[in-house]
C-alpha positions, 0 to 999 in steps of 0.5 A, spaced: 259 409 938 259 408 931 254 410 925 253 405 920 257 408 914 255 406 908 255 404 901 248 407 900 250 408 892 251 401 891 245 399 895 239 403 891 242 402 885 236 398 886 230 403 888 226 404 881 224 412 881 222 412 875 215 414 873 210 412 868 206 419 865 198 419 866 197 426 866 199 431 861 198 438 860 194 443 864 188 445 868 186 452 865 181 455 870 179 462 870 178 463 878 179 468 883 185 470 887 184 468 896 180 476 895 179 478 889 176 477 882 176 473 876 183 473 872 180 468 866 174 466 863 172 459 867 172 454 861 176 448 859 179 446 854 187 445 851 192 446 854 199 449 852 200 442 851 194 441 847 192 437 853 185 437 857 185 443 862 179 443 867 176 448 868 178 449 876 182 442 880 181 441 887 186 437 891 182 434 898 187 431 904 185 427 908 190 423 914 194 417 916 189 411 912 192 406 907 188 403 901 185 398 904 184 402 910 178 405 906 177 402 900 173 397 901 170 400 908 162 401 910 165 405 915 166 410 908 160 410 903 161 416 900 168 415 899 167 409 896 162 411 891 167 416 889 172 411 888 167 406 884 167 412 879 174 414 879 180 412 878 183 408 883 191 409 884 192 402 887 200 404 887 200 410 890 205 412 895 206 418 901 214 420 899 220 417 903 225 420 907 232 420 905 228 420 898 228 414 894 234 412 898 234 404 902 238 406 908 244 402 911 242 397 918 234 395 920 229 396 926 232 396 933 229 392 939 231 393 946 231 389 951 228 392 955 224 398 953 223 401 960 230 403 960 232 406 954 240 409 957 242 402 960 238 397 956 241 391 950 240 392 943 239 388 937 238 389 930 231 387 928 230 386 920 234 389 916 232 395 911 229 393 905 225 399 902 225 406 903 224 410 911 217 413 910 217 421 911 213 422 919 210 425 921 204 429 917 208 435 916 213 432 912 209 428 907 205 435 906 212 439 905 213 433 899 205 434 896 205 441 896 213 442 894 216 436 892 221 436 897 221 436 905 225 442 905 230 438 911 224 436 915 226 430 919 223 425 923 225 426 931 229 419 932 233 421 926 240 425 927 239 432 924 245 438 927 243 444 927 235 443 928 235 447 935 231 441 938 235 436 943 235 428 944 233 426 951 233 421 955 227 419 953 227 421 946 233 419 943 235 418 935 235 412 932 238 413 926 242 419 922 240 424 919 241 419 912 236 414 916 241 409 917 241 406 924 246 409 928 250 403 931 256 401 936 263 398 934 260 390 934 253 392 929 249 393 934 243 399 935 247 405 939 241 410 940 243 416 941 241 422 948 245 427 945 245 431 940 240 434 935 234 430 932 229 432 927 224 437 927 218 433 924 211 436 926 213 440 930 212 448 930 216 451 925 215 457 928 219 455 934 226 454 932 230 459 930 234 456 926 229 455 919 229 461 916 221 463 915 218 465 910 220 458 905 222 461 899 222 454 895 219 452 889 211 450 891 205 448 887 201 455 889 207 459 887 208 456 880 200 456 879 201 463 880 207 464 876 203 461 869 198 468 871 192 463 874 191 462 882 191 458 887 188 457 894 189 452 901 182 452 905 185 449 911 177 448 916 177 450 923 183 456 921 180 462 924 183 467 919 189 467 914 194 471 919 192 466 924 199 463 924 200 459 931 200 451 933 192 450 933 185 451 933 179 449 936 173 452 935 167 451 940 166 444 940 171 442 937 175 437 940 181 437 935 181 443 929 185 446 925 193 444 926 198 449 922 202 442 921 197 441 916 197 448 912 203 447 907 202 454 904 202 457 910 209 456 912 211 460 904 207 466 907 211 472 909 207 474 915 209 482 918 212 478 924 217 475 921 221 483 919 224 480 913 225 483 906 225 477 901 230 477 895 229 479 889 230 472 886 226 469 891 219 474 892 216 469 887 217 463 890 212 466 897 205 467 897 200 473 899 196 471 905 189 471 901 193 464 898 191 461 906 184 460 907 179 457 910 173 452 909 168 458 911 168 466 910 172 470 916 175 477 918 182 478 919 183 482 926 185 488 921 178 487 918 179 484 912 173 479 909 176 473 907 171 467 902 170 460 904 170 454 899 164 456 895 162 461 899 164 468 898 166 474 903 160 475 906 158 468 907 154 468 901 153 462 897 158 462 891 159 458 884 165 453 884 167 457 877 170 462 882 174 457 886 181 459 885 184 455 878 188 449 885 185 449 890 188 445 897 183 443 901 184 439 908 179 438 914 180 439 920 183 434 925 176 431 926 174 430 918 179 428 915 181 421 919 186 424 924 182 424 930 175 423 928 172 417 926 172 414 918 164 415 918 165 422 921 171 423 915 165 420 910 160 424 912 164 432 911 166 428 904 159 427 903 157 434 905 163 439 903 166 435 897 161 431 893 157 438 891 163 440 887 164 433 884 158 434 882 159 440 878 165 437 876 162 432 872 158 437 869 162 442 868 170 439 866 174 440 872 177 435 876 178 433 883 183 429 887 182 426 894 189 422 896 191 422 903 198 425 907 201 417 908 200 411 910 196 407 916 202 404 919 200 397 916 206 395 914 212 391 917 217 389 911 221 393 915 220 390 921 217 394 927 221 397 933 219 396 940 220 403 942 219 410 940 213 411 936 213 404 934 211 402 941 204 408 942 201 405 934 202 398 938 198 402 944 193 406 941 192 401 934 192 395 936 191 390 930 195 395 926 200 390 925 205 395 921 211 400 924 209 408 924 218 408 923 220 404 918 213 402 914 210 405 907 204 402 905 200 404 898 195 410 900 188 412 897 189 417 891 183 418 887 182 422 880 175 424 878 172 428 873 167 428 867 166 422 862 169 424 857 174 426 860 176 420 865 175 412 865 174 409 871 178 403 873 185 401 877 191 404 875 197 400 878 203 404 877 207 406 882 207 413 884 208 417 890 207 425 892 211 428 887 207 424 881 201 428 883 205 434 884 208 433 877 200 431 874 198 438 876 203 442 874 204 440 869 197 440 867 198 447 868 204 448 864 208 450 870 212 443 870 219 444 867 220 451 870 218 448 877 223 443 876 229 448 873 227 452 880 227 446 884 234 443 881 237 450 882 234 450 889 236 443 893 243 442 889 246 449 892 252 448 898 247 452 902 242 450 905 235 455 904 231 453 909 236 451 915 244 453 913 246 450 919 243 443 915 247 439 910 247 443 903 245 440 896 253 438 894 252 432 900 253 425 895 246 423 899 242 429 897 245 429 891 242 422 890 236 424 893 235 430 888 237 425 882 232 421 884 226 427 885 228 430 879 226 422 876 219 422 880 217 430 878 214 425 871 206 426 871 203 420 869 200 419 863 193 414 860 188 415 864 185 423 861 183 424 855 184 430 852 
């Protein structure tokens, strides 16, 4: 069996990874650290680039929904209200994996999709776009960090991940994303092997190096001397550190894949002693919050969002200067129902975009990726393909090949920010780069990140394909391009 070898260079030539700017210089906010008290006045005002810096910016997460999905939706009033009175991203994208690169070949079709080792093969519509990042972990990897800090989908190859193909979970593609195909062209899966990790628990596999010590949003918020925070619902407190979680009468909670921060924490467990150079790039357990207050098992009292260590209300201009919040697997669309989505929005959010409105701060609500609504690329009949087809019919789009835009919304005070459609292409790292940069924290992200992900080995698995590999070279090129904030839609 052969891979489709390929001229990737010639062919995403084409790839536009350019970025307009809509969002310049910072956020300033006086905020509290996960335990402690203010470090900063809570006032707005300019930045060091002589840009609006909000008073607090909180970042909502919800799950596997495209654009027209929920704009437009009865299902989701509140949402939609929100969007009436934001700014409306139309173009806005989850991040691709390999990175802006259209990879070599198209999706496959099996005769027979029963029996995956024996059937015939054939090549459905060629490539005409990106592969989209899967699952959900990645796409959090690429909104928190920029990158997907080598995580991979599990139909591609990846040696070294420590997770097996199998008969009934063979790779489709390598680990660029190109169709793994025989001497004739025809698709040639692999059973062998080692495939991506993609949400899987990355505690499980020896292989990646825990904690991360990569470039990421808290960390560089942090570094600039504000805070930063993640408030992931249902986790039952900041050491926590497993799979999941369900509460009493929680039918799907708190997952761990859904916690970025958490993966940058330096949990006693682990027995490691970071380097120096990279101590800056981890984080202090009190980063890793949840929705309400909780105890530690040492018996440290932790707050909530808006809620402080003893359960009592507390003012938003104690939040953290950036704040991540993700509801749990029954509020944020991934399990529950978009009402259900709608009514934890109503409940927990709008209060704080009420007082952002009046008080100069920010909010954004995006999504992790996409809906599977897209079929440009075609749709396989097997792998995850064939369970969207199953479990949500009508979708019409692929889960492995498919990217379609996804609901990114801005909303703050009058003064500050118009309401209307912007219909610039951006992606995940366009509105990490609008964050940090309206911190001040954009161009030493971007020094940390290119001495990170062009280095021979690499940090999370150094078994996985370092930085000096021509396609993660393109992939960087491509990054560094998007890491642009987006300009025009703030005033300062």
């Amino acid at each position: 069996m052969t891979k489709i070898q390929a001229d990737i260079n010639n062919k995403n030539d084409t790839v536009n990874t350019s970025r307009r700017r809509l969002l310049q210089g910072g956020l300033a906010a006086g905020v509290m650290s996960g335990v402690g008290s203010s470090l900063l006045s809570a006032c707005g005002g300019g930045s060091s680039n002589g840009t609006w810096m909000p008073r607090k910016t909180v970042i909502v997460i919800l799950e596997n929904r495209s654009f027209k999905e929920l704009i437009g939706s009865a299902d989701m009033p509140y949402l939609n209200q929100l969007a009436a009175k934001s700014v409306k991203l139309t173009q806005s994208y989850a991040a691709p994996t390999p990175y802006n690169v259209v990879p070599t070949g198209g999706s496959v079709i099996a005769a027979d999709p029963s029996k995956l080792t024996t059937t015939t093969w054939t090549l459905g519509k060629t490539f005409v776009h990106p592969l989209p990042a899967r699952g959900s972990q990645t796409n959090y990897f690429y909104q928190f960090a920029g990158h997907n800090q080598g995580f991979l989908p599990d139909w591609f190859q990846q040696p070294g991940s420590g997770r097996s193909a199998s008969a009934s979970l063979p790779a489709y593609q390598d680990q660029y994303g190109n169709t793994l195909v025989d001497a004739a062209g025809k698709p040639s899966p692999s059973f062998t092997g080692e495939i991506g990790l993609s949400n899987e628990l990355v505690t499980s596999f020896p292989n990646v190096s825990l904690p991360f010590t990569t470039p990421n949003l808290g960390a560089a918020i942090i570094a600039k001397g504000l805070t930063f925070a993640t408030f992931s619902e249902s986790l039952p407190y900041p050491s926590y550190n497993e799979k999941a979680y369900n509460p009493t009468g929680v039918a799907d909670g708190y997952a761990r894949r859904h916690n970025p921060a958490i993966n940058w924490i330096n949990f006693a467990a682990y027995g490691k002693t970071i380097a120096a150079d990279k101590l800056r790039f981890t984080l202090p357990l009190s980063a890793n919050l949840a929705m309400s207050n909780t105890v530690d098992p040492d018996g440290t009292k932790y707050p909530g969002f808006a809620v402080d260590k003893d359960g009592k209300a507390a003012a938003y201009d104690v939040l953290p200067t950036v704040s991540l919040v993700v509801p749990n697997n029954m509020d944020n669309i991934h399990t529950g129902t978009l009402a259900a989505a709608d009514t934890w929005l109503k409940t927990n959010i709008q209060p704080y975009a009420d007082w952002a409105a009046a008080n100069d701060a920010l909010l954004i609500v995006t999504t992790d990726e996409d809906g599977f609504t897209d079929a440009t690329n075609g749709v396989a009949n097997v792998g995850t393909d064939t369970l969207i087809t199953q479990y949500y019919p009508g979708k019409g789009g692929s889960y492995m090949y498919g990217m379609d835009p996804i609901t990114t919304l801005l909303f703050g005070p009058s003064n500050r920010l118009t309401p209307g459609t912007v219909s610039t292409r951006v992606d995940h790292l366009t509105i990490l780069a609008t964050v940090l940069d309206m911190y001040g924290a954009l161009e030493q992200f971007k020094t940390d990140f290119n001495t990170t992900w062009s280095a021979a080995v690499h940090p999370i698995n150094a078994k996985w394909v370092g930085g000096t590999s021509a396609v993660r070279q393109k992939e960087l090129s491509a990054q560094l391009a998007a890491l642009t904030p987006l300009t025009g839609v703030f005033a300062s």
